[in-house]
N, C-alpha and C positions, 0 to 999 in steps of 0.2 A: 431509613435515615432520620433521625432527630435532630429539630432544629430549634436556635434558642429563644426565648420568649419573646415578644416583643417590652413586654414590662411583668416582673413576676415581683407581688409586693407578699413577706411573710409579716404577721401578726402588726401590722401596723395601727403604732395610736401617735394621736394629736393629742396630748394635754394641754390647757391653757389655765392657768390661776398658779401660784405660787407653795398651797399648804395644802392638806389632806382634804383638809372641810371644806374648800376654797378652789377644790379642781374641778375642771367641765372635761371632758369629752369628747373633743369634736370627731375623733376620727376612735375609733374603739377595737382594738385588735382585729382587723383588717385582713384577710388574705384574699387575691385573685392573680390568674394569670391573665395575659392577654397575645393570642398568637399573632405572628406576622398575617398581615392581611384581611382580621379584624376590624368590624364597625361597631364600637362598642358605644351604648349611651349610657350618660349617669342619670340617673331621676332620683327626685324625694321632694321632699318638701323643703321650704324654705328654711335654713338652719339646722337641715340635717345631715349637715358633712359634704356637699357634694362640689362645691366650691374646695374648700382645703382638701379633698381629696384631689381634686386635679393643680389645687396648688403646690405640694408636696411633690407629686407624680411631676410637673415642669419645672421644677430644681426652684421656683418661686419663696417655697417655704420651706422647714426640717421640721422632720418628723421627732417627736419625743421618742416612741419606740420602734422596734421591726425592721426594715430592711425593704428598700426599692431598689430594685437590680434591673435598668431598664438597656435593652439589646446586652446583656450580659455583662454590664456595669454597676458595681453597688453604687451609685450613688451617695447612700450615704455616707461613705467614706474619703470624700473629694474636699477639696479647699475651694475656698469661695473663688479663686480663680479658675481651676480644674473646671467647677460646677460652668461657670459663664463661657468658657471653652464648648464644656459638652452641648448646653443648651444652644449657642448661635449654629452648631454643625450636626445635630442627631434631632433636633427637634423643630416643628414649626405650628403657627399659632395664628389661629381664626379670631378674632374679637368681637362682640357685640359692637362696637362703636368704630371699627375700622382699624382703627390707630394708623391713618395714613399719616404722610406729614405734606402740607400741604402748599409748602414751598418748592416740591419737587414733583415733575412729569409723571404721568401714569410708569412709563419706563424706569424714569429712575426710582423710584418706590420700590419696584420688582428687583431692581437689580443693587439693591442697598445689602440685605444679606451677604452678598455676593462681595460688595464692597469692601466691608467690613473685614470681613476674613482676606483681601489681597488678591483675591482672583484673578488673575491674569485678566483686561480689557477685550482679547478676542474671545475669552470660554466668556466670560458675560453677557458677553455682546447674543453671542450661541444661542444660550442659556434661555438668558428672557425670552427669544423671539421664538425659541421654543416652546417656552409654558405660556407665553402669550397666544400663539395659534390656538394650543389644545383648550385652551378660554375663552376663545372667540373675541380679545380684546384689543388685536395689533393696531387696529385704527386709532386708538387711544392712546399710541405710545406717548406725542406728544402735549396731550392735553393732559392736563390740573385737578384734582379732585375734584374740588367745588365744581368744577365744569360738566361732571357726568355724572348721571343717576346713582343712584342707592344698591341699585344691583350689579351694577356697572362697577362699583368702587368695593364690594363686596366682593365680586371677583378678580380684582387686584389685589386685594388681602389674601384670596385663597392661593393666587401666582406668587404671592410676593412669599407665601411659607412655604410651597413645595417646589421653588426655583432653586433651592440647592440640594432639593432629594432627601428631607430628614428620614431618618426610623421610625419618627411618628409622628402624626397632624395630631393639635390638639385644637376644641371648639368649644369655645365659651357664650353660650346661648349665640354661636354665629347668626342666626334666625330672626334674632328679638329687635332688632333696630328696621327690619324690615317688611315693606310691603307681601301682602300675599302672592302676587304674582314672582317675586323677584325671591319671597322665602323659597319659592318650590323651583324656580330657579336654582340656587344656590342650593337647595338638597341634591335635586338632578344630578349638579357640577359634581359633588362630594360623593354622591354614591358612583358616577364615572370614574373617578379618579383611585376609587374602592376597589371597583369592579376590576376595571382595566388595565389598572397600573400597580397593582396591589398595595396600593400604602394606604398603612394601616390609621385609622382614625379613633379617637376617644372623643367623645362628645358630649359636655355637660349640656340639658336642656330640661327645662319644666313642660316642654310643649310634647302631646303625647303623637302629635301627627306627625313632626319634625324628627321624633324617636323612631318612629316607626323605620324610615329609612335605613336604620343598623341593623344588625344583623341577631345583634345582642344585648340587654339591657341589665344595668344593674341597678337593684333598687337598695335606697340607702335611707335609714330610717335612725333618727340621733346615735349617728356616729359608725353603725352597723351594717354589712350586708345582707337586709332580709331576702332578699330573690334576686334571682338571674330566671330570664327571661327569654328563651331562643327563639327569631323565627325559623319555622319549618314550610312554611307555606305562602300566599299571598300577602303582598306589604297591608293589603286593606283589615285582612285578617290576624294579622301583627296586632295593627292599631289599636283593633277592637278590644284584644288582649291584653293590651298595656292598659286600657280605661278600665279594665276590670280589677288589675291587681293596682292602680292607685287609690281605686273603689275601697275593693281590702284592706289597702292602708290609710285609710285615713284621709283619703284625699280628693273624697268625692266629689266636693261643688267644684274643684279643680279639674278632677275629670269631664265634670261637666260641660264647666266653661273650655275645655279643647276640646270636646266634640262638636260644639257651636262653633266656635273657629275652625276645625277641620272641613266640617261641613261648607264653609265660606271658601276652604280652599278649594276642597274638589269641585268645586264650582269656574274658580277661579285656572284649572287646569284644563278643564274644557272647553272654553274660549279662549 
């Protein structure tokens, strides 16, 4: 039995500039697929597409060329209503900076999705107190952002995207605004929720410890897919393999500086 992609993108580009002489490239005929249940990471380097590729892929941006068909949807072919439909109900979103709002309860942050779309107040109610347990955050229902830690509010953003069960979690250096203990925190949560619940995650990140946690890496180099990336064996053994092919590419003091931060974190994991 075959089953349909979670996001199948064919020759996909991003042009930006107006004339022949005057176009860039950011995203360069493009193809990949990605199955249900999927931990996929983007890497490259700064300016090399990996940003507009996850923009495009969250209905955020349009593509100049090709074709994203995400759970068996072109997207491309939707109206800017259609698109904001799709995205509040098939998709959910990790941010660097949270994006709480900070006028509303740990709870209601979580159950604003929910809101939005009409939810019935008893499946909400369900709902959160649901994805709140499985995050360890129900104590929190009633308190404030500003009130609770970094990891604490990090994983009410991971509640507040997968409380209505998207098709895909999407992560935008979810890691980078955070302490090391609470980054490897917050990888744990996401590879659980991987593991256990099968939904499937795309994850932009520079950080090559934070990648390791997928399953699968794609490396994008101005505008291109140069490698994919599988792990077959230990996540340590993963990591080591991603430092090697950012090495490859071009990315070596980068490589570097995250295996001096990895090294601070495996540290940070064992106490």
């Amino acid at each position: 039995m075959t089953t349909t992609p979670v996001i199948e993108i064919r020759n996909l580009s991003k042009i930006y500039g107006d004339t022949s002489t005057n176009q860039v490239y950011a995203l360069n005929n493009m193809t990949f697929m990605m199955q249900q249940g999927e931990f996929i990471g983007i890497m490259g380097a700064s300016g090399s597409g990996k940003t507009t590729l996850l923009n495009v892929i969250s209905t955020l941006d349009t593509p100049s060329e090709g074709t994203i068909s995400l759970t068996g949807t072109d997207i491309t072919t939707m109206n800017a209503n259609e698109l904001s439909d799709f995205r509040a109900q098939r998709l959910g979103f990790i941010f660097q900076e949270f994006n709480l709002l900070e006028h509303l309860t740990i709870y209601e942050n979580i159950a604003l999705p929910l809101s939005l779309q009409d939810v019935p107040a008893d499946e909400i109610k369900s709902k959160v107190k649901q994805v709140m347990e499985k995050l360890n955050i129900t104590a929190l229902a009633e308190h404030y952002p500003a009130t609770v830690s970094g990891g604490q509010r990090q994983r009410t953003a991971a509640a507040r995207a997968i409380v209505h069960k998207p098709a895909l979690l999407l992560g935008d250096e979810p890691t980078g605004s955070l302490d090391l203990k609470n980054a490897v925190s917050l990888l744990e949560t996401m590879k659980r929720l991987n593991e256990a619940d099968r939904i499937s995650i795309l994850m932009v990140t520079h950080d090559a410890f934070s990648a390791s946690y997928c399953s699968r890496i794609l490396f994008i180099q101005d505008g291109e897919l140069v490698k994919e990336l599988h792990r077959t064996s230990s996540r340590e053994l993963f990591y080591k393999q991603i430092l090697d092919v950012l090495g490859d590419y071009g990315s070596a003091a980068a490589a570097a500086g995250a295996a001096n931060e990895a090294g601070q974190r495996h540290d940070s994991e064992r106490h």
